[in-house]
C-alpha positions, -999 to +999 in steps of 0.1 A: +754+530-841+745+498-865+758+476-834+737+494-809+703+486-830+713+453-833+717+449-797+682+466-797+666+444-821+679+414-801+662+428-775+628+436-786+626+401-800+636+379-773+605+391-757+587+370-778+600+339-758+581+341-729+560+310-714+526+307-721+500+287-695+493+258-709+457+255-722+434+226-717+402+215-727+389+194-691+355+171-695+329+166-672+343+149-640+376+146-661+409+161-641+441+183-662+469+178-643+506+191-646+538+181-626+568+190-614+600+183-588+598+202-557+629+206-532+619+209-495+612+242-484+612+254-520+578+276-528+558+270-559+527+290-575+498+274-591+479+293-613+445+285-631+420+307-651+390+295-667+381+306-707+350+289-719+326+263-710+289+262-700+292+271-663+324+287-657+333+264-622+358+236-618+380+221-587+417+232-582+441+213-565+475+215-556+484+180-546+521+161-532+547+149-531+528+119-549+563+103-558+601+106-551+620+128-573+637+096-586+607+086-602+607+091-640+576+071-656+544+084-662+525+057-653+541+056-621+535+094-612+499+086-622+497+054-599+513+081-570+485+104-573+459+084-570+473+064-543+481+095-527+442+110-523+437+079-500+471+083-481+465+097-447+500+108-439+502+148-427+533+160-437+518+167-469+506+195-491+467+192-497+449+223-508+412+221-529+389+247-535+363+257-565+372+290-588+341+301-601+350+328-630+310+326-641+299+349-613+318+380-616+296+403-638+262+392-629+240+409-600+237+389-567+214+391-534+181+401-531+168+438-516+150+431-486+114+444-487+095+465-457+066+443-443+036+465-443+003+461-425-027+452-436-052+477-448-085+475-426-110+468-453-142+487-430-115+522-429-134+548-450-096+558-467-091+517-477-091+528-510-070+555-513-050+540-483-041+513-511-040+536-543-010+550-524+004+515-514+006+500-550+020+535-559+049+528-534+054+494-541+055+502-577+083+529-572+105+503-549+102+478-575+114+499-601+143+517-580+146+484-569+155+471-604+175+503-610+197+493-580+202+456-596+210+472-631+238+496-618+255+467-596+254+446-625+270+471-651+298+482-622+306+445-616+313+439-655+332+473-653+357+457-622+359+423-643+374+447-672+399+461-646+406+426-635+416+396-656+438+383-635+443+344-629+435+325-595+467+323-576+477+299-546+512+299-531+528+277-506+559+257-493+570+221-501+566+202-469+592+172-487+607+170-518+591+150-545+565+151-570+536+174-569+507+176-592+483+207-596+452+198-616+420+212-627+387+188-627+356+198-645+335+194-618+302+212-631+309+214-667+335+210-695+360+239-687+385+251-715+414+262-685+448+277-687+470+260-655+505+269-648+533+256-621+558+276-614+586+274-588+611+293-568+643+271-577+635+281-620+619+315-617+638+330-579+617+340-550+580+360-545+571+394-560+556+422-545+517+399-549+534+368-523+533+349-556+562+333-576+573+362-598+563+353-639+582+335-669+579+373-681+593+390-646+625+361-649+629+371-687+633+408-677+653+404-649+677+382-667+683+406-694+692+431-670+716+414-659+731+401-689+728+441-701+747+446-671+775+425-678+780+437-714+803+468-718+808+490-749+847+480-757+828+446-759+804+461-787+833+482-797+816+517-794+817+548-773+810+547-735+785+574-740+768+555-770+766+525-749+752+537-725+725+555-746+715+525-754+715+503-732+691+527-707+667+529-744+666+488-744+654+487-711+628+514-711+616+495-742+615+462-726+596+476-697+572+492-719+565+457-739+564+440-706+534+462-698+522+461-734+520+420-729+506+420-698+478+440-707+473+418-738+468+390-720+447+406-689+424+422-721+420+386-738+410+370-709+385+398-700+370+396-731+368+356-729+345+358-698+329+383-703+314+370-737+306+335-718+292+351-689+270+376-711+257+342-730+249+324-703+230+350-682+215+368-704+186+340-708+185+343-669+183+380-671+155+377-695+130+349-675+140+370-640+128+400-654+093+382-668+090+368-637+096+396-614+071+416-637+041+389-636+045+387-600+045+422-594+016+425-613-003+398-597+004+410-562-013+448-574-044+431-594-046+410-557-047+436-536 
């Protein structure tokens, strides 16, 4: 059995070699960019999340082909995409559109409010008439507030059950160069961006998205697995085979277990910048709402 746990061992640590997105720190009005060869027809998936900054908001785009695959100098692929935001050619993959990460765990939209009429000021009742209307306005202000509270703590409770990057997937109309790039728009993002492509990591998953550097991994150690035999590892069929079906119900289980990792870090990473950033907005909404609701009842 030594030969079967160092098959395992193998194993368990060539799951360490997955791909991480790259990580970029992108300045005001500043773009990140990354590139790749395409092959016509071939899909690719561009992925961006954002970590940090002051307003979490930038510009994806997925941009090309900016130059022939031939081309091999940076400057020149540089030169490409600029010249190619100005190119008015059709045949061409152009897709733009703003992730905003800063808005999933804070409150939005207002609750609309009942128009009352006016109280006659010569009715003998005026005054109890609007004893009972502040009372009323007082209770829909605070259910009212109630209502934001509990949409604001079940939206931070999806975000936990989210974590999950921004995701676009199409089809190379040519072959060439394409570019996928993050600009700070609003603020200086900190983003994680990642290219991936049908011809390095195979075809979509169940999500219409190319599959992960950690779904190819898997898969290819199947299939090596697969291939092996036990008079390879010189040991018995049964002891093999022990084995082999342990390694993958390990693998599986530290896929998960890495997954969730990652979902989890990037939870907590919004989370904390959007509780920092609204919780100063929280604080003057709730003064504000307060002294106006106060003097609309020392009004009337």
């Amino acid at each position: 059995m030594e030969v079967s746990r160092s098959i395992l061992l193998m194993s368990v640590l060539a799951l360490g070699a997955f791909a991480i997105p790259m990580q970029v720190t992108v300045n005001q009005r500043q773009n990140e960019c990354l590139y790749d060869k395409l092959e016509e027809g071939e899909y690719v998936t561009m992925s961006v999340f954002l970590l940090s900054g002051a307003n979490l908001k930038a510009t994806a785009t997925l941009e090309g082909p900016i130059a022939p695959n031939d081309v091999s100098s940076a400057l020149e692929l540089y030169e490409g995409g600029e010249q190619f935001s100005a190119n008015g050619e059709q045949e061409v993959v152009r897709f733009k559109t703003v992730v905003d990460f800063e808005h999933l765990s804070t409150g939005t939209g207002d609750d609309d409010e009942e128009d009352e009429e006016p109280i006659d000021a010569k009715d003998p009742d005026a005054l109890e008439k609007r004893r009972q209307r502040r009372e009323k306005q007082r209770e829909a202000f605070l259910l009212a507030k109630q209502k934001r509270e509990e949409k604001r703590i079940l939206q931070q409770k999806k975000l936990r059950e989210d974590g999950e990057p921004f995701q676009y997937t199409t089809k190379a109309t040519k072959a060439g160069w394409y570019k996928a790039c993050v600009q700070a728009t609003f603020t200086q993002v900190v983003a994680e961006i990642e290219l991936r492509k049908a011809s390095e990591l195979g075809g979509l998953d169940d999500s219409g998205h190319i599959r992960s550097y950690e779904s190819k991994a898997a898969m290819d150690e199947d299939t090596e697995l697969e291939k092996d035999t036990a008079s390879q590892e010189g040991i018995k069929d049964e002891d093999f085979e022990e084995t082999r079906d342990k390694i993958k119900d390990l693998r599986r289980l530290l896929n998960e277990i890495q997954s969730m990792q990652q979902k989890e870090r990037r939870r907590l990473s919004v989370h904390a910048e959007t509780n920092e950033h609204s919780q100063s907005r929280m604080a003057l909404s709730s003064l504000l709402e307060t002294l106006l609701f106060m003097a609309v009842t020392g009004f009337q």
